[in-house]
ROTORKE-293732 format. One record per residue (C-alpha): x, y, z; residue number from 1; residue in one letter. Coordinates in pm, whole numbers, m for minus. Example, Ala and Ser with C-alpha at 12.3 -4.5 7.8 and 13.67 -1.06 7.14 Angstrom:
2
<atom <1230 m450 780> 1 "A">
<atom <1367 m106 714> 2 "S">
This chain:
552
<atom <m3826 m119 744> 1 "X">
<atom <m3895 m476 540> 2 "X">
<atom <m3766 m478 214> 3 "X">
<atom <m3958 m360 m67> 4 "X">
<atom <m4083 m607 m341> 5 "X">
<atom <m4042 m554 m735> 6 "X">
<atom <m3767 m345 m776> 7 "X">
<atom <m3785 m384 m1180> 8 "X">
<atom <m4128 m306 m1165> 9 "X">
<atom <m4066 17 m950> 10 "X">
<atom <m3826 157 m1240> 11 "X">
<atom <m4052 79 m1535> 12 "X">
<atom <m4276 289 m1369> 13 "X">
<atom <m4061 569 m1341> 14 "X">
<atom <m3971 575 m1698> 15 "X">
<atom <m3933 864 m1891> 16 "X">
<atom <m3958 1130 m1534> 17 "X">
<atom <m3742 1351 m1417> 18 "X">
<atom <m3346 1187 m1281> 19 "X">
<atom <m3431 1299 m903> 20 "X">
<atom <m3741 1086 m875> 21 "X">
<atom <m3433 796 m886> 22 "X">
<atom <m3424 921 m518> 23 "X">
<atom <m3726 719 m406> 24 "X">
<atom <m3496 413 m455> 25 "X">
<atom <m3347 445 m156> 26 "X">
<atom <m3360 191 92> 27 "X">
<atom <m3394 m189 74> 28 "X">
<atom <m3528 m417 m181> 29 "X">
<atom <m3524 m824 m210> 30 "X">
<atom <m3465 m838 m543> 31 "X">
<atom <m3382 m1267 m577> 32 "X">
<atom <m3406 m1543 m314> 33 "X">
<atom <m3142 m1502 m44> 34 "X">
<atom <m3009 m1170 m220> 35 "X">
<atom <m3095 m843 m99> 36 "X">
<atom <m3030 m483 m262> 37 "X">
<atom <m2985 m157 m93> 38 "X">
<atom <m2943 149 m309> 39 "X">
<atom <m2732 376 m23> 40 "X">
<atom <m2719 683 m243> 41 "X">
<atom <m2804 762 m544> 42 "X">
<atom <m2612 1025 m795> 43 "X">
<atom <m2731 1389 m844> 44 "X">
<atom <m2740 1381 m1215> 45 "X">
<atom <m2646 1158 m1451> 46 "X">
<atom <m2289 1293 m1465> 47 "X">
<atom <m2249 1266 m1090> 48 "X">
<atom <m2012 967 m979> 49 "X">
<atom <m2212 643 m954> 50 "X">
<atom <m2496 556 m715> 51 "X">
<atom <m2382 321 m500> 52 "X">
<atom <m2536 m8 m425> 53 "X">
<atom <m2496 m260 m177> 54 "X">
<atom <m2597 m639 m229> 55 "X">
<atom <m2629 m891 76> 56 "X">
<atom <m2635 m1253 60> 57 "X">
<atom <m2781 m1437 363> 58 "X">
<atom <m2715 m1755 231> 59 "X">
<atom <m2416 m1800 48> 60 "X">
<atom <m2317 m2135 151> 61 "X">
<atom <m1946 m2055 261> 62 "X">
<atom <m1821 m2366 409> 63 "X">
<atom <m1746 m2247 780> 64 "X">
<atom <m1343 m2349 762> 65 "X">
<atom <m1292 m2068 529> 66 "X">
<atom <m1460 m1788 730> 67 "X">
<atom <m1232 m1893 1052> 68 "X">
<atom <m971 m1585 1029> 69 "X">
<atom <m966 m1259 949> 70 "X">
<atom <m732 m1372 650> 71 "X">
<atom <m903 m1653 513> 72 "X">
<atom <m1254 m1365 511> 73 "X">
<atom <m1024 m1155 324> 74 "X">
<atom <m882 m1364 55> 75 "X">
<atom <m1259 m1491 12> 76 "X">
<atom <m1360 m1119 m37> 77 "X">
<atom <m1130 m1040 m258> 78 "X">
<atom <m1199 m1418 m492> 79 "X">
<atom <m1548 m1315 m480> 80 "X">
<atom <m1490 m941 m573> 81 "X">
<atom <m1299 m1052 m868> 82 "X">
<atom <m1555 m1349 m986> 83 "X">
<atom <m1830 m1071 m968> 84 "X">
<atom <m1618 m765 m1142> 85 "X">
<atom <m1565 m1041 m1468> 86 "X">
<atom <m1902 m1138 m1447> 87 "X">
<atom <m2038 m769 m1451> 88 "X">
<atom <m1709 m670 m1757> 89 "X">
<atom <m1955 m588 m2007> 90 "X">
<atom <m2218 m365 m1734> 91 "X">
<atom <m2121 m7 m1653> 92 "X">
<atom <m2136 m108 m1288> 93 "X">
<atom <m1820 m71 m1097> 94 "X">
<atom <m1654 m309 m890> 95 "X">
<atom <m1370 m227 m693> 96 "X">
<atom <m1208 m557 m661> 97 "X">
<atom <m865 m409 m688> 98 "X">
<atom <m510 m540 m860> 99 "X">
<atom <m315 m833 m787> 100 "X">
<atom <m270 m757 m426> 101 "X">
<atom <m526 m901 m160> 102 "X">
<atom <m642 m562 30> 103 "X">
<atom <m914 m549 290> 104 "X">
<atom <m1125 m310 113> 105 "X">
<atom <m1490 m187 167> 106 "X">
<atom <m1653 m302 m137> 107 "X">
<atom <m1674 m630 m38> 108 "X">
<atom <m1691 m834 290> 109 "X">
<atom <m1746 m1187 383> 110 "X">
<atom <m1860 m1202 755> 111 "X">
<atom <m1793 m1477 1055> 112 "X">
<atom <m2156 m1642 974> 113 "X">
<atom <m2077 m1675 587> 114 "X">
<atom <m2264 m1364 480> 115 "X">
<atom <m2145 m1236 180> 116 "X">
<atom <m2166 m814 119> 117 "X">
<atom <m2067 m627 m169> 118 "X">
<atom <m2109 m215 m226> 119 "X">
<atom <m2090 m144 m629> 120 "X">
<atom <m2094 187 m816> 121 "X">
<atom <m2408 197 m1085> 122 "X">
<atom <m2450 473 m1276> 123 "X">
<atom <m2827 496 m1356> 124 "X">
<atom <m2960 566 m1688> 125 "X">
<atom <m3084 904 m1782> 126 "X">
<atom <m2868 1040 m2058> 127 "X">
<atom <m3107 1372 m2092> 128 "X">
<atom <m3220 1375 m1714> 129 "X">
<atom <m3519 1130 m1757> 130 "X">
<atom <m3494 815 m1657> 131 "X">
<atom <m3464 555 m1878> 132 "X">
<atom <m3692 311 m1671> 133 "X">
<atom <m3661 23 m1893> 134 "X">
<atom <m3280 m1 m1892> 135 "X">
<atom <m3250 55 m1520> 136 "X">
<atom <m3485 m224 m1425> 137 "X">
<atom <m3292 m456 m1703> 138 "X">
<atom <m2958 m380 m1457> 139 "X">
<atom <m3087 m327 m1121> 140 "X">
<atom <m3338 m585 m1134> 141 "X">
<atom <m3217 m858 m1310> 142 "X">
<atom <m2812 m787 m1457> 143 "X">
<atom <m2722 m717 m1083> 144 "X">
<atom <m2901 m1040 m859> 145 "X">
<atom <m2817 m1298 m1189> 146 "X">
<atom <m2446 m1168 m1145> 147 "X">
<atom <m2442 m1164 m743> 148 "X">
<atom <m2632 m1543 m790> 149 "X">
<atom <m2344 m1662 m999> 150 "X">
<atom <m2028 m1507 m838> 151 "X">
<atom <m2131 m1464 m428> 152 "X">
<atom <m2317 m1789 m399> 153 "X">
<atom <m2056 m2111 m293> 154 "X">
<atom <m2258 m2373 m537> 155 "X">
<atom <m2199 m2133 m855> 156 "X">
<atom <m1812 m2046 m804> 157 "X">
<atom <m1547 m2245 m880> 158 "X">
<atom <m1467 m2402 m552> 159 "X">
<atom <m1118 m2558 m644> 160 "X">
<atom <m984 m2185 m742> 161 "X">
<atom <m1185 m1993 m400> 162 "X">
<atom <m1002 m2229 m217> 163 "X">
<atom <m680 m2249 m386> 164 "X">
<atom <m679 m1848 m361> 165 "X">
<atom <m780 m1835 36> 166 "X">
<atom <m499 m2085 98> 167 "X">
<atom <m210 m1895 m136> 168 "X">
<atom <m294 m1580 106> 169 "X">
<atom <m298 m1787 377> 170 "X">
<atom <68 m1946 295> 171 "X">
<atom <197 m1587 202> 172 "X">
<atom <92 m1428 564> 173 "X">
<atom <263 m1722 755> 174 "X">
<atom <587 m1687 568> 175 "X">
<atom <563 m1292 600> 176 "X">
<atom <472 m1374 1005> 177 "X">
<atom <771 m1620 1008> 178 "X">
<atom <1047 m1386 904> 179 "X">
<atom <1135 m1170 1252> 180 "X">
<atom <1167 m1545 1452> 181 "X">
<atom <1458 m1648 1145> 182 "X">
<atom <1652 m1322 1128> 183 "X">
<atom <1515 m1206 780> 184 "X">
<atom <1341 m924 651> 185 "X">
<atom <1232 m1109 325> 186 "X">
<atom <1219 m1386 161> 187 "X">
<atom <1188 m1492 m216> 188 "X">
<atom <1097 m1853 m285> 189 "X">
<atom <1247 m2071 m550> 190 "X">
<atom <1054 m2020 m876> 191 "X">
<atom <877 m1670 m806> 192 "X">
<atom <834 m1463 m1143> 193 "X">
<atom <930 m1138 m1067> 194 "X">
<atom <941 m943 m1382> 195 "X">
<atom <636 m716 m1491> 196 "X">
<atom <534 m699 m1856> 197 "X">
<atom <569 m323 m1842> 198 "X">
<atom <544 m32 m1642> 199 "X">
<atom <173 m14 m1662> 200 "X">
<atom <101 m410 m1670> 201 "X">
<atom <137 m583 m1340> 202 "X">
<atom <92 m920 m1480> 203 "X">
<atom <431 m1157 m1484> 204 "X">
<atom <635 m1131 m1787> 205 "X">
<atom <595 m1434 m1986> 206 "X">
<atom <855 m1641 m2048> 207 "X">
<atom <1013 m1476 m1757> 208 "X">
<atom <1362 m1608 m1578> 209 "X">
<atom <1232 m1839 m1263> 210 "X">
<atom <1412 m1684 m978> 211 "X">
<atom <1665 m1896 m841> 212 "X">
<atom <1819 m1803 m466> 213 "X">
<atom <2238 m1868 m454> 214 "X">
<atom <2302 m2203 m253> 215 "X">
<atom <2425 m2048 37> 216 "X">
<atom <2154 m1783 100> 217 "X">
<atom <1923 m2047 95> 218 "X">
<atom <1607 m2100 373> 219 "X">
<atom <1318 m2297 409> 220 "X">
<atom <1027 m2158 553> 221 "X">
<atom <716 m2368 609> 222 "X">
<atom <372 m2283 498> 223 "X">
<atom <29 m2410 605> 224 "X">
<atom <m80 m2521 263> 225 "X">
<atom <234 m2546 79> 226 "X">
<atom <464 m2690 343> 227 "X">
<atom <793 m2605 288> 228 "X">
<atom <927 m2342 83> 229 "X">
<atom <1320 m2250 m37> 230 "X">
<atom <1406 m1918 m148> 231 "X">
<atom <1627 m1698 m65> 232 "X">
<atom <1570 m1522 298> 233 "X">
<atom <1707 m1132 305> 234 "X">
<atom <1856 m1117 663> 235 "X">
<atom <1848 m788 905> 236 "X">
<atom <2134 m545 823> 237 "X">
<atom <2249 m440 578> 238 "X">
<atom <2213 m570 228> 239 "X">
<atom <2306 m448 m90> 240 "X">
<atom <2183 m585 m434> 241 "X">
<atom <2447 m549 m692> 242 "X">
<atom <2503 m605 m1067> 243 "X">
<atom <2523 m448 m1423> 244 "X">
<atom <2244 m261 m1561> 245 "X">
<atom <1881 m439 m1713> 246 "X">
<atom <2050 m780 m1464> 247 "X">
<atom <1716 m769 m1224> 248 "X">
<atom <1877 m528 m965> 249 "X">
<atom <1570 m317 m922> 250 "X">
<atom <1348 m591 m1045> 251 "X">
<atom <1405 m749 m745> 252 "X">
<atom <1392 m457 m505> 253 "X">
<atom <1006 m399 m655> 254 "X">
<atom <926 m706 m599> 255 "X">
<atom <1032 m654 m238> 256 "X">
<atom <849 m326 m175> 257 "X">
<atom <564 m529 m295> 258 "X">
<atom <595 m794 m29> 259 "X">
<atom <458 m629 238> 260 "X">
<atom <75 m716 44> 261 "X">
<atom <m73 m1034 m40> 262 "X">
<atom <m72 m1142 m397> 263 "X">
<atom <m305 m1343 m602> 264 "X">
<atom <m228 m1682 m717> 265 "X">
<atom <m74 m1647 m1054> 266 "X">
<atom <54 m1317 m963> 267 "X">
<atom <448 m1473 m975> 268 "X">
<atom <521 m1321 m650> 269 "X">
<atom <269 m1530 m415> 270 "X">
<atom <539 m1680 m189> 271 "X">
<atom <782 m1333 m198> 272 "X">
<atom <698 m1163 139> 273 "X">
<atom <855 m896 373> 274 "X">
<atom <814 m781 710> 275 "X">
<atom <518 m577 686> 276 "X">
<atom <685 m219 790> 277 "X">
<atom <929 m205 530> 278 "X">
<atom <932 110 365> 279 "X">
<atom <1043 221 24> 280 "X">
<atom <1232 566 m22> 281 "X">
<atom <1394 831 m278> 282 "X">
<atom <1402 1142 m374> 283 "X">
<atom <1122 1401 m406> 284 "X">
<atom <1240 1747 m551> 285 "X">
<atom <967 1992 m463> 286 "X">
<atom <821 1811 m152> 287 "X">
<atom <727 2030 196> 288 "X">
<atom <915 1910 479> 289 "X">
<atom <778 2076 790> 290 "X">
<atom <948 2039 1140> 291 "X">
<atom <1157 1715 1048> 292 "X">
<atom <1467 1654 1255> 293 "X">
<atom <1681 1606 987> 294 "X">
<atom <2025 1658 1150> 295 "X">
<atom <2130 1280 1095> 296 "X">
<atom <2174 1399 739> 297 "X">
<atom <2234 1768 757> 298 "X">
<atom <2519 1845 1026> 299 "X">
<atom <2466 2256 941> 300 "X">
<atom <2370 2500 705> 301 "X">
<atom <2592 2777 573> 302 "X">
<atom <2320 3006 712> 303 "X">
<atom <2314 2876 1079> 304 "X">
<atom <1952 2763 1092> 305 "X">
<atom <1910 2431 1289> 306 "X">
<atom <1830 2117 1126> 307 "X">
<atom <1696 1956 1419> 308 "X">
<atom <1358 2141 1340> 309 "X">
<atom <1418 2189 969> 310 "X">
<atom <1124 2322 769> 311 "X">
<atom <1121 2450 364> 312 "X">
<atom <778 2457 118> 313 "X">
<atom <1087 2337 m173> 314 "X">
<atom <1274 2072 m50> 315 "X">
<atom <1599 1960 m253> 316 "X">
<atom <1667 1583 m331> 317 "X">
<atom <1903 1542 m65> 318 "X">
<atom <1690 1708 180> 319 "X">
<atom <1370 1527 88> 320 "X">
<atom <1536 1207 78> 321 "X">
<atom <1674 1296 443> 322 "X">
<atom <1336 1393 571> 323 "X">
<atom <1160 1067 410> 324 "X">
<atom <1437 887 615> 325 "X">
<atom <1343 995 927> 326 "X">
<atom <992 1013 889> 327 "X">
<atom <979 658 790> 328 "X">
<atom <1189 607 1145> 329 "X">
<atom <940 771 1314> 330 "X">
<atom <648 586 1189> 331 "X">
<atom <786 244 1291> 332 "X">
<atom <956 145 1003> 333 "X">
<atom <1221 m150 1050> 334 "X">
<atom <1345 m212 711> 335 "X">
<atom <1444 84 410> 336 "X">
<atom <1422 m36 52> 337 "X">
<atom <1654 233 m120> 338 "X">
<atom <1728 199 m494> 339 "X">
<atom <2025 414 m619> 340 "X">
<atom <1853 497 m956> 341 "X">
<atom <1588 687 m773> 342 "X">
<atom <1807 843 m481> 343 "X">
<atom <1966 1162 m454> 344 "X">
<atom <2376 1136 m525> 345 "X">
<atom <2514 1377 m230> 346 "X">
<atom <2255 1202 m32> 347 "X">
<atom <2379 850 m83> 348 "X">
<atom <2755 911 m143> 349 "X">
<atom <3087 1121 m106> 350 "X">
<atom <3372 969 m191> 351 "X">
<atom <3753 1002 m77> 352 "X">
<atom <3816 1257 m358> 353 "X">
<atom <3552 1485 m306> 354 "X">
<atom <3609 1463 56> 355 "X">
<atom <3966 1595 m59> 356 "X">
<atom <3792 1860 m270> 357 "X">
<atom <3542 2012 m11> 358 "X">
<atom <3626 2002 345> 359 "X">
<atom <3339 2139 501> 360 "X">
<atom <3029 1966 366> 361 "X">
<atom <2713 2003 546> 362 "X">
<atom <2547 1697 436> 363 "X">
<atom <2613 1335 605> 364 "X">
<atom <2584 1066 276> 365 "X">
<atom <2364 772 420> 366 "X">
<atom <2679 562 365> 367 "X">
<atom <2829 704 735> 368 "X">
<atom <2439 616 861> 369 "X">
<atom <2330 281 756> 370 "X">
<atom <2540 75 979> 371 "X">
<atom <2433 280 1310> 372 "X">
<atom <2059 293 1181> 373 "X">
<atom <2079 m78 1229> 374 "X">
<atom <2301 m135 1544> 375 "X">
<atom <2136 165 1728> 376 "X">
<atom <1772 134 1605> 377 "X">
<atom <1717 m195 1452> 378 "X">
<atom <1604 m95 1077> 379 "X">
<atom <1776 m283 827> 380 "X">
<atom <1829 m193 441> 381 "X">
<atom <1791 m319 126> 382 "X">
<atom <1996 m117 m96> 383 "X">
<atom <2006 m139 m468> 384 "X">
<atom <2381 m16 m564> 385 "X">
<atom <2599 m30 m885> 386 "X">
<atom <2766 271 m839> 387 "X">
<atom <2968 294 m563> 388 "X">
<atom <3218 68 m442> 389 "X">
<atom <3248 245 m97> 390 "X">
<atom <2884 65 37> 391 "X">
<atom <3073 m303 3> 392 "X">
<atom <3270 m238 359> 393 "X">
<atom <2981 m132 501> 394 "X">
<atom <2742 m434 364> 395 "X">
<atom <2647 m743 580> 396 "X">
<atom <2535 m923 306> 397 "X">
<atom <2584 m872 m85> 398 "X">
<atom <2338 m1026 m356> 399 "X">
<atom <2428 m1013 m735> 400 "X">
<atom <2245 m1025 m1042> 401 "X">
<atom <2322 m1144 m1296> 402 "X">
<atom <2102 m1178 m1627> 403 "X">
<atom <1824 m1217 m1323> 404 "X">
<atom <2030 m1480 m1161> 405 "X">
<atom <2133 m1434 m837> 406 "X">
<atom <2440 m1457 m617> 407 "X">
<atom <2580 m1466 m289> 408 "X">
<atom <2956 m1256 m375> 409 "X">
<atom <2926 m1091 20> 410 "X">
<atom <3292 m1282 47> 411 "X">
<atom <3406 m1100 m241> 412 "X">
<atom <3288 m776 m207> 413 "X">
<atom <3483 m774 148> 414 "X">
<atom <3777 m858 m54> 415 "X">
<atom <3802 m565 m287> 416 "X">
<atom <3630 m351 m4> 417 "X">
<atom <3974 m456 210> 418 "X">
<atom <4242 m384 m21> 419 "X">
<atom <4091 m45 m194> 420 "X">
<atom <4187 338 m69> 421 "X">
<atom <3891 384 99> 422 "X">
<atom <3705 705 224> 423 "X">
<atom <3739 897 561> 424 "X">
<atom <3446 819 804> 425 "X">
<atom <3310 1182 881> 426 "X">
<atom <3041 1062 1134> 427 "X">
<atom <2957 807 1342> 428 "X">
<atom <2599 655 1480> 429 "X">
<atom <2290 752 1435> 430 "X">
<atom <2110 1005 1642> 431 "X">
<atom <1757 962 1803> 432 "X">
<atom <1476 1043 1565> 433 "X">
<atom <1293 1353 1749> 434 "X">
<atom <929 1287 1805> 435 "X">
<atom <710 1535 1668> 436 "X">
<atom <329 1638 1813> 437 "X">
<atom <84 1720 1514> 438 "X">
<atom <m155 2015 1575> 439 "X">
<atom <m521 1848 1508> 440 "X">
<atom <m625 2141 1402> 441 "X">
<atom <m422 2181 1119> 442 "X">
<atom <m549 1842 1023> 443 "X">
<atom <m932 1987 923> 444 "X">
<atom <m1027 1840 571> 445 "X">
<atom <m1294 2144 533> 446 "X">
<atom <m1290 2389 252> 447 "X">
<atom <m1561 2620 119> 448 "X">
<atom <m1769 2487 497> 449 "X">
<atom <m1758 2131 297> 450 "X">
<atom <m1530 1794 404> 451 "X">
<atom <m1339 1784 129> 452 "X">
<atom <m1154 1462 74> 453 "X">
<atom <m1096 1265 m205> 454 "X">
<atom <m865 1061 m410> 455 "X">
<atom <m760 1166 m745> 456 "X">
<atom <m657 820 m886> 457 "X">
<atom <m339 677 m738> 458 "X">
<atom <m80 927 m643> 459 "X">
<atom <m305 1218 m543> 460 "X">
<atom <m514 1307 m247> 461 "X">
<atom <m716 1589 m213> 462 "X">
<atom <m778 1725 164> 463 "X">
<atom <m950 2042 272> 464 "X">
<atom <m742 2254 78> 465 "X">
<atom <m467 2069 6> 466 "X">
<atom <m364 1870 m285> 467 "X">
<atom <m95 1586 m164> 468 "X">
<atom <133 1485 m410> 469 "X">
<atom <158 1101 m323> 470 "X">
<atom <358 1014 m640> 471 "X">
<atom <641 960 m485> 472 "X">
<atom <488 703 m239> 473 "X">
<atom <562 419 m422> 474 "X">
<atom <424 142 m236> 475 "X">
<atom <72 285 m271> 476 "X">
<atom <m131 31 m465> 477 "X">
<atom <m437 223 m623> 478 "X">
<atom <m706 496 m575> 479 "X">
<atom <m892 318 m291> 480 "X">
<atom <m578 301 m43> 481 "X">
<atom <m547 650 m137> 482 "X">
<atom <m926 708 m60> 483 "X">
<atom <m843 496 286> 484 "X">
<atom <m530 720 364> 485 "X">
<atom <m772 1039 309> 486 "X">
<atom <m986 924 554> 487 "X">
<atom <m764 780 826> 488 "X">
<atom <m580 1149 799> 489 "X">
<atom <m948 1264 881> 490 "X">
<atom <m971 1048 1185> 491 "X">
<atom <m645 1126 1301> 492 "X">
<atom <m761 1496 1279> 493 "X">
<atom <m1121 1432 1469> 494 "X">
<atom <m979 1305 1790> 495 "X">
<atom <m674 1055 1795> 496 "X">
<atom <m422 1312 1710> 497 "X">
<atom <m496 1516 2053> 498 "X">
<atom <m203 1780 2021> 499 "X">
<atom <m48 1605 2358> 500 "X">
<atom <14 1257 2165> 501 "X">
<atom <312 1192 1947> 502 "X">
<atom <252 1110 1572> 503 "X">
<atom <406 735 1614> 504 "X">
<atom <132 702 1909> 505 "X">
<atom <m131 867 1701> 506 "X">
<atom <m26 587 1435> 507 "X">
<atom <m60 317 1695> 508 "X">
<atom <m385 436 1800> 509 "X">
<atom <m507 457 1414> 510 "X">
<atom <m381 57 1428> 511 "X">
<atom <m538 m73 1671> 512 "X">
<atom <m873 129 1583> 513 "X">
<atom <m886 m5 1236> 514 "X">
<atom <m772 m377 1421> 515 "X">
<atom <m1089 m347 1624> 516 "X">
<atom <m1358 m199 1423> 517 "X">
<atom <m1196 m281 1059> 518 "X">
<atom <m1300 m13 775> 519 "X">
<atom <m1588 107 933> 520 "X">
<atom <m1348 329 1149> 521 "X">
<atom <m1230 514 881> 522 "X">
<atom <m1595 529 683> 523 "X">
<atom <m1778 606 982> 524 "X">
<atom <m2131 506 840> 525 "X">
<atom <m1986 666 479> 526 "X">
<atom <m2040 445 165> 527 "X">
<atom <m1764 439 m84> 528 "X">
<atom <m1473 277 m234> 529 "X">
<atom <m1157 263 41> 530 "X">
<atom <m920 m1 87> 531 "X">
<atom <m693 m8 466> 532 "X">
<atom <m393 168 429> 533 "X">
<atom <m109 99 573> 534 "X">
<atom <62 363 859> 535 "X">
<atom <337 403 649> 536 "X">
<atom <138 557 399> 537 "X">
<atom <m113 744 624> 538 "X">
<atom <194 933 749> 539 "X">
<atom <353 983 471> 540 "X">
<atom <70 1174 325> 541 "X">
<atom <44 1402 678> 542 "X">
<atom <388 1474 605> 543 "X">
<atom <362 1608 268> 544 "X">
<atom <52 1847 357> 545 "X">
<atom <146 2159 339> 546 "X">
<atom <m92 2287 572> 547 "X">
<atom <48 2088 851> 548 "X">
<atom <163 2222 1204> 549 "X">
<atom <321 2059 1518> 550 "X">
<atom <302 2204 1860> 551 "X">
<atom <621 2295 1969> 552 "X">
């Protein structure tokens, strides 16, 4: 159907009747030259969430060297979201233009030909359930196409900064895609602000400490835009990051976790990238581990159950942090990111006095493991340790901090490693992780005869009925990649996950899917707020529903 005409005048007609007559929105509207408006649903009441909204512009003018890549359409998106959520800052309308990383997400899209689309949540006015026609045409009809005119359209942005941002991404994926070919698993450049002003404010700590790599750590990568780079590059193995307390140690570890995203410019951390399956770990007292081959960690149990199919609805520290382990091993991952503060103790570490004390200890401390993980497997780690002496033999390379300075002291760590008693090697390598096969069945997001998925904010999912604790997930960015993970769980469920396929080929399949048809694979002709998860993520929410079930 064409577009209809006069969308203000529609809702100054409608004023003062009943909220459902808002219905008779739906559909298309040309509400400004080159900008069309789609309402795609509109809320039940007005305490229902937000009607969403989609606005199209045909003719944006996006010079045709910035719609090239699949990047470079990204970065755009996401300057463009960002222009249009400050522009709309004093509107109720929503705009999901995310945090300081550079997601693909589904609110807003620039295509190949230059077209510009962005979704929006608007509530609609109708405090007592009559519509409050006047108001609604004021922000459908004229708030909404001046605000798309002056933040989606090429002549009204601010060209230096759209193009400075598309090119910062553009730098930061090179030097992430340049790492495997040098040997590294990160890299930090020379003057990246890593410090956050708090622990709910992502933005750079002013008058932060300019990281600084140590001389002989240093590399030079080379980006498109920037040209060269120097920081320091993190190479495969083992590495541990050292130093006294509040010196950077797990400043610097966050800022790796966060290196697998893009960041905007101004962020601090633009040019600090790593390999894009590196996975973060620790603890999780309480978590449901269910089938997990966790006999690299747990030799026995006093009771005699295996641990190569280990299962509990109350999993310990140790345990959880074993299972995460593997998990991650089994999803692909090729680099850990372990900090010691957040790690279980028996998990990480026995030393040569305890193993004097207790002879027969059932679990294997990830000190015996990390070596093997790497020679047999290829995953490196990125340990941050201050607490025990006994991971400096084991260490390839060894980074200090100091007063968020750092280091190279690998020589000396060898040193001291050399000439102290050290501890008895219990076990050696690493054994295979098992593959597991999901049941699709027990993958059904249906409760009460109703799909049930949703995020609640940014560590909780709900699915079917299950609520998955996702607190613990740390490199989870916000609500929509929680919303994304819900529904890529979903479409694991409804046909990729077979019950013949493993979960790591399930996960490949869900890659190359989301590769091919983008976001649309996961929202399936849906309309809402998601942003692309990554597989890491996606499984580790399947492994902390409770309802799951393998086939054995």
């Amino acid at each position: 159907m064409a577009p209809r005409d006069d969308l203000a005048g529609t809702l100054r007609s409608l004023d003062g009747a009943s909220y459902g007559r808002y219905k008779s929105l739906s559909g298309a509207w040309s509400v400004a030259e080159q900008i069309g408006l789609e309402v795609l649903r509109v809320q039940a009441d007005p305490f229902a969430p937000p009607s969403r909204v989609r606005l199209t512009v045909s003719d944006a003018g996006i010079p045709a060297d910035l719609c090239a890549t699949a990047d470079r359409r990204r970065a755009l998106a996401s300057f463009l979201l960002r222009v249009l959520r400050r522009a709309l800052r004093d509107s109720p309308v929503h705009v999901d233009a995310g945090g300081p990383e550079v997601l693909d997400r589904s609110a807003g899209t620039v295509r190949a030909d230059g077209v510009v689309v962005v979704e929006v949540g608007v509530p609609f006015p109708g405090p007592k359930r009559r519509i409050l026609g006047r108001e609604a045409a004021g922000l459908l009809g004229e708030t909404l196409p001046v605000a798309a005119r002056g933040a989606l359209c090429w002549d009204a942005v601010d060209q230096r900064a759209a193009r400075a941002f598309v090119e910062t991404v553009e730098d930061a994926v090179a030097l992430r895609a340049a790492l495997a070919g040098r040997g590294l698993v990160a890299f930090v450049a020379d003057g990246a602000v890593l410090p956050r002003r708090s622990g709910v404010d992502d933005r750079p700590l002013e008058r932060a400490t300019p990281f600084a790599g140590p001389p002989e750590r240093e590399v030079v990568l080379e980006a498109p835009n920037a040209g060269p780079v120097r920081g320091l590059g993190v190479p495969e193995g083992v590495t541990l990051i050292v130093g006294g307390g509040y010196h950077g140690k797990s400043t610097l570890l966050r800022a790796l976790e966060a290196g697998v995203y893009d960041h905007v410019p101004g962020d601090g951390r633009e040019q600090v990238v790593t390999r894009p399956d590196a996975v973060k770990l620790r603890a999780e007292d309480g978590r449901a581990v269910i089938h997990d081959d966790v006999s690299a960690f747990v030799a026995h149990l006093p009771s005699g159950e295996p641990t190569d199919d280990f299962s509990t609805t109350n999993a310990s520290g140790s345990t959880s942090q074993a299972a995460s382990t593997v998990e991650a091993v089994e999803a692909g991952a090729d680099v850990l990111l372990i900090d010691e503060d957040t790690s279980a103790t028996n998990m990480m570490i026995r030393d040569a006095r305890m193993q004097q004390l207790i002879a027969s200890e059932p679990l294997v401390p990830f000190v015996e493991r990390v070596r093997p993980l790497h020679a047999e497997h290829g995953v490196s780690t990125v340990l941050v340790m201050g607490g025990s002496g006994d991971y400096l033999g084991v260490a390839d390379t060894v980074i200090m901090m100091d007063a968020y300075r750092a280091s190279d002291v690998t020589a000396r760590a060898h040193e001291i490693a050399a000439s102290g008693e050290s501890r008895a090697v219990e076990h050696t390598g690493f054994p295979a992780v098992t593959p597991r096969v999901v049941d699709p069945a027990s993958l059904d997001p249906t409760a009460k005869g109703k799909r049930r998925v949703t995020a609640r904010g940014r560590d909780r999912l709900s699915f079917g009925d299950d609520d998955i604790d996702l607190g613990a997930v740390e490199q989870i960015t916000d609500r929509s990649q929680v919303a994304g993970i819900g529904r890529a769980l979903a479409l694991l469920g409804d046909g990729v996950l077979d019950g013949t396929i493993t979960l790591a080929e399930g996960l490949d399949l869900l890659d190359a899917e989301l590769d091919r048809r983008g976001l649309e694979a996961l929202l399936d002709g849906r309309s809402e707020d998601i942003a692309r998860p990554r597989r890491h993520e996606v499984a580790a929410a399947l492994n902390r529903l409770r309802s799951l079930r393998l086939r054995m």
